[in-house]
C-alpha positions in Angstrom: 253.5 133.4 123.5 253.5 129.8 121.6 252.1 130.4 118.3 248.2 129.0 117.5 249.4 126.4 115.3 252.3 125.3 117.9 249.9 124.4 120.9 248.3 121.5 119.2 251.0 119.6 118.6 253.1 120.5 121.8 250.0 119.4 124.2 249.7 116.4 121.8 253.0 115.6 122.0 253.7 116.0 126.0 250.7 113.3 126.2 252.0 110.7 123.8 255.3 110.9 125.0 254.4 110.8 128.6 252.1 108.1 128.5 254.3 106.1 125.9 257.3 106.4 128.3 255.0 105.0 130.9 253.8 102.0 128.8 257.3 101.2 128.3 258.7 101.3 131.7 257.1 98.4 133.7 257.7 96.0 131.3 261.0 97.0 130.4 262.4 97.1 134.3 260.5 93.9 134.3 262.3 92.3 131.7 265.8 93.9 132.4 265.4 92.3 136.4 264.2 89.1 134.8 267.5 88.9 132.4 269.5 90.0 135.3 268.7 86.9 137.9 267.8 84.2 135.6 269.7 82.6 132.8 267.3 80.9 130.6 268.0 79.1 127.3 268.2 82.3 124.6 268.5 84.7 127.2 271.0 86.6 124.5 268.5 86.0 121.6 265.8 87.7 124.3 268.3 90.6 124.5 268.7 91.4 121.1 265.1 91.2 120.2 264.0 93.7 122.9 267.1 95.8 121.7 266.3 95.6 118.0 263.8 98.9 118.1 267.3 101.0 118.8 268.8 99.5 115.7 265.6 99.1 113.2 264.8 102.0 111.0 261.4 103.6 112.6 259.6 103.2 109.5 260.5 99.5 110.1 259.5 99.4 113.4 256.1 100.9 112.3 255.4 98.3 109.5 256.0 95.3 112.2 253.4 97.2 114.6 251.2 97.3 111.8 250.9 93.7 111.0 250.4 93.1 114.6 247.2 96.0 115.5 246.2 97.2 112.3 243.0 96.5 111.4 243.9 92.7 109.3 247.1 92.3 111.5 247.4 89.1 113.7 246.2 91.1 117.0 244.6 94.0 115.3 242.3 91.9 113.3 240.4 90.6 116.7 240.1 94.1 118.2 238.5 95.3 115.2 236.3 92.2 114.5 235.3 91.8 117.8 235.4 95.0 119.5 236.0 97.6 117.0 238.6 98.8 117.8 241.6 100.1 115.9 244.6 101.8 116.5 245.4 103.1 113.1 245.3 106.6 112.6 244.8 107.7 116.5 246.3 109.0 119.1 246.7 106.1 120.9 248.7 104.1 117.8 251.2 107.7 118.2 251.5 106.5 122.1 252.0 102.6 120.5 254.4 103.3 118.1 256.5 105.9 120.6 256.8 103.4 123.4 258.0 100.7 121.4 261.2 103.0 120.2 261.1 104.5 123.6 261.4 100.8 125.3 265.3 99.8 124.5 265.9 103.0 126.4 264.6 102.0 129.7 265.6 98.2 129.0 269.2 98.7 129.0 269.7 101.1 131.3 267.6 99.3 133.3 269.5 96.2 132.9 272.8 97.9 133.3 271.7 99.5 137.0 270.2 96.0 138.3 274.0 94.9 137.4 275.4 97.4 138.9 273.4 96.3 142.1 275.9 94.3 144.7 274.6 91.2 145.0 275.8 90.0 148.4 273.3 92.8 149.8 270.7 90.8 147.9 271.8 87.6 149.2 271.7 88.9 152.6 268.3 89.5 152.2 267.8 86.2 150.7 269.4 84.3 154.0 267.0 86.5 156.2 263.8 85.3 154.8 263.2 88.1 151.7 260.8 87.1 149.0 261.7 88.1 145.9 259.3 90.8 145.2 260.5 92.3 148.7 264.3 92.0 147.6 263.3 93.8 144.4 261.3 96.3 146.2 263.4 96.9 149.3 266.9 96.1 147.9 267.6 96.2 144.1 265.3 99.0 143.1 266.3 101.8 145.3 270.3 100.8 144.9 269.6 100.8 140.9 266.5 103.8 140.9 269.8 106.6 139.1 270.0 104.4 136.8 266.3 103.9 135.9 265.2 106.9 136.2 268.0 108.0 133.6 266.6 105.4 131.4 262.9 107.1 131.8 264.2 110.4 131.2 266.2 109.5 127.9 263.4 107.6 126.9 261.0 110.2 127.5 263.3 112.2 125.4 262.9 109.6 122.9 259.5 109.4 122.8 259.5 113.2 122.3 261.2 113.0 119.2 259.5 109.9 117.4 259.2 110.1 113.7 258.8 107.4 111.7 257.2 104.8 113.8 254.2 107.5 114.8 254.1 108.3 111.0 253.3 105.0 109.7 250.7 103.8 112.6 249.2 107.1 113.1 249.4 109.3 110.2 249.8 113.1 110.2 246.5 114.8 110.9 246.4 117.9 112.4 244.9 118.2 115.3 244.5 114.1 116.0 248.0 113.0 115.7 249.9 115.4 114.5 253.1 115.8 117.0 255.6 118.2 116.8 257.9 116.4 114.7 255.2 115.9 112.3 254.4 119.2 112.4 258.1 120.0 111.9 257.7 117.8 108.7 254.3 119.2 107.4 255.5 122.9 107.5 259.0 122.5 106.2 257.2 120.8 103.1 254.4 123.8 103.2 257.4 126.5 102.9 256.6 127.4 106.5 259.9 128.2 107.5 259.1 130.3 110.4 256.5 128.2 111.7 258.9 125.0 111.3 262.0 127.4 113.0 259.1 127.6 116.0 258.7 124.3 116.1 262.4 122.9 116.0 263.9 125.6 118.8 260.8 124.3 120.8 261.5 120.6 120.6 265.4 121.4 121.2 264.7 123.3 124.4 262.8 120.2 125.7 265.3 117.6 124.6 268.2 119.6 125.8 266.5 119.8 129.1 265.5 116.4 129.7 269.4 115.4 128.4 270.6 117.5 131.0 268.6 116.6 133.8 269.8 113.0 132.9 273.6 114.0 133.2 272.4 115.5 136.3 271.1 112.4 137.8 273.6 109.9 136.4 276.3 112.0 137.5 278.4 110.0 140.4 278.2 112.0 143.7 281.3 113.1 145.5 
């Protein structure tokens, strides 16, 4: 039986990460297919920036999200102004901050499976008429869908764990945005050992699992 203090955070958590890892995944297979059939001037400069979140501290990551949607950032300054609406300290600036680390994740494996897609099958459908949204559809995405759905699973992982990111958009408020490995953080520095022990096996059994059911999928068939 999961501990009163435990739930919070684990149902807030399953949320953010879920709906994070589904902010990230459209555009990310969109951009990895784009990079894949078309070679653009700075197509490598492209690449690096949407790979930049796996390299950049979190805390970094968070700062550049903050001059873009908090409440005087370039974005975040209309939404408030005209709409009032903010992101900082909600739930939804945890989902913001956790699909942004989460995206690299889908983006290269994404970009590694549409390579990994034979393109003489995709020229055959070319020569018989395909569009390109049917080739992508009927051809590309289910010879490369191992390969994304690894990419969603690790970045779900990913998502599960954010830190940094979710702690400088969001803050740590029980109860509002207060994940589990904010929580994790909050009752270590509390003296809560046994509460952050709870916490930590927790987290590892999820991430374990998801790890494996990506080694799972990924691995080749016989």
């Amino acid at each position: 039986m999961l501990d009163a203090d435990v739930l919070p955070p684990l149902l807030l958590t399953l949320k953010v990460s879920a709906l994070a890892t589904a902010l990230a995944t459209a555009p990310a297979v969109a951009m990895a297919r784009l990079a894949r059939v078309r070679d653009f001037p700075g197509r490598d400069l492209v690449d690096a920036v949407l790979t930049l979140p796996m390299v950049l501290p979190p805390t970094v990551l968070g700062y550049y999200i903050i001059v873009l949607l908090g409440r005087r950032g370039v974005f975040g300054a209309y939404l408030w102004d005209t709409f009032g609406v903010s992101i900082m300290f909600t739930w939804e600036g945890a989902v913001i901050a956790a699909a942004v680390v989460a995206f690299p994740l889908v983006y290269r494996s994404a970009r590694a499976a549409f390579e990994g897609v034979d393109e003489n099958l995709e020229n055959a459908a070319r020569t018989l008429g395909a569009s390109e949204l049917a080739i992508f559809f009927r051809v590309s995405m289910p010879l490369a869908l191992r390969g994304l759905l690894a990419g969603v699973m690790l970045a779900l992982a990913r998502a599960l764990g954010e830190f940094g990111a979710t702690l400088m958009v969001a803050g740590n408020l029980p109860g509002k945005t207060q994940t589990l490995s904010l929580a994790v953080y909050s009752a270590t520095q509390a003296g809560n050992d046994s509460l952050a022990n709870e916490l930590v096996l927790l987290i590892s059994v999820v991430c374990v699992t998801l790890l494996v059911v990506v080694a799972k999928i990924i691995k080749p068939k016989l």
